[in-house]
N, C-alpha and C positions, 0 to 999 in steps of 0.2 A: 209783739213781733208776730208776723204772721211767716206761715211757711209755703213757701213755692209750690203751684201745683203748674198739671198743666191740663189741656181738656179739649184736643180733636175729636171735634164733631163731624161726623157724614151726615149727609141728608141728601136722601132721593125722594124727590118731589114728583108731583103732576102739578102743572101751573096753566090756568085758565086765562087767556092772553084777548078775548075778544070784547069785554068790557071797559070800551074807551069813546072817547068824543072829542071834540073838538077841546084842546086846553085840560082835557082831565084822564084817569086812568085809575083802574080799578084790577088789581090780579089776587085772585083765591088761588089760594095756593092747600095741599095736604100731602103731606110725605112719613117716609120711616125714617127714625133715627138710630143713630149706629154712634156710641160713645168709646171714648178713650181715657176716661180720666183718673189722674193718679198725682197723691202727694206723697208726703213722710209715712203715712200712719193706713192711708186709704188706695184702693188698688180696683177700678171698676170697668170693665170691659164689655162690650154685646150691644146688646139691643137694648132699647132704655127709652121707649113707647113710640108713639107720634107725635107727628105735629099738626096744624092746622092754622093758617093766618091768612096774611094778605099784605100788600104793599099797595098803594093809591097815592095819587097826588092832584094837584088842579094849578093851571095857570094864572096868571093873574095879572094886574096893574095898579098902581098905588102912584097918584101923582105924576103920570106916563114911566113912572119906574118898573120894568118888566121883572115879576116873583113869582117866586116858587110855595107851594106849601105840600110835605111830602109825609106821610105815614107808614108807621111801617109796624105789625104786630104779628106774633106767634103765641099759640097754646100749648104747651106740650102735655101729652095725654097719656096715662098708664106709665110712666116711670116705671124701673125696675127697681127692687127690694132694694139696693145697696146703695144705690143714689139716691131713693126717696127717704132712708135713714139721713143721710147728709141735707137734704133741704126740706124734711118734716113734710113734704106733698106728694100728691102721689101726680100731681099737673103746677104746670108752673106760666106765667103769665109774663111774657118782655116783647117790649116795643119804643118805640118814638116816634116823635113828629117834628118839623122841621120846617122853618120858612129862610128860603132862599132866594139870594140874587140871582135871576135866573139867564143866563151866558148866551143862552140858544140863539138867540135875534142881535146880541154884540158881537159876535163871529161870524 
């Protein structure tokens, strides 16, 4: 059985918006992180390092069928003492990628 937590994140960003082209996109993104997280046992507030990532994607065709393929990653950097006890890092690594039917040109 696991126990309920819960875990609002802030994040104030700078996001580099001029890396795109025709069909594709490319955004660098680095911000501060600002935590809220709290279970039964654990109680962590503040500052809780950086981040630094990106979101991109590229258009496409497959069979004249119009898709999507989307990315999306962050690094978080310097954790604070009380959350890097709860995930053993002092940086943590999340992201996905994605290929979609892409709506833009059916609407």
């Amino acid at each position: 059985m696991t126990s309920a937590s819960t875990a609002p994140n802030r994040i104030v960003l700078l996001v580099y918006l001029g890396l795109t082209g025709n069909g594709w996109w490319f955004k660098p993104w680095a911000g501060i992180h600002d935590l809220s997280w709290s279970n039964k046992s654990d109680d962590i507030r503040g500052s809780n390092g950086y981040m630094v990532g990106w979101s991109a994607g590229a258009t496409f065709e497959v069979a004249g069928v119009p898709l999507m393929v989307t990315n999306w990653n962050e690094i978080e950097l310097n954790r604070n003492k009380e959350y890097t006890k709860l995930s053993h890092s002092k940086t943590g690594l999340n992201g996905g990628i994605g290929v979609w039917y892409d709506i833009n040109d059916t609407f």
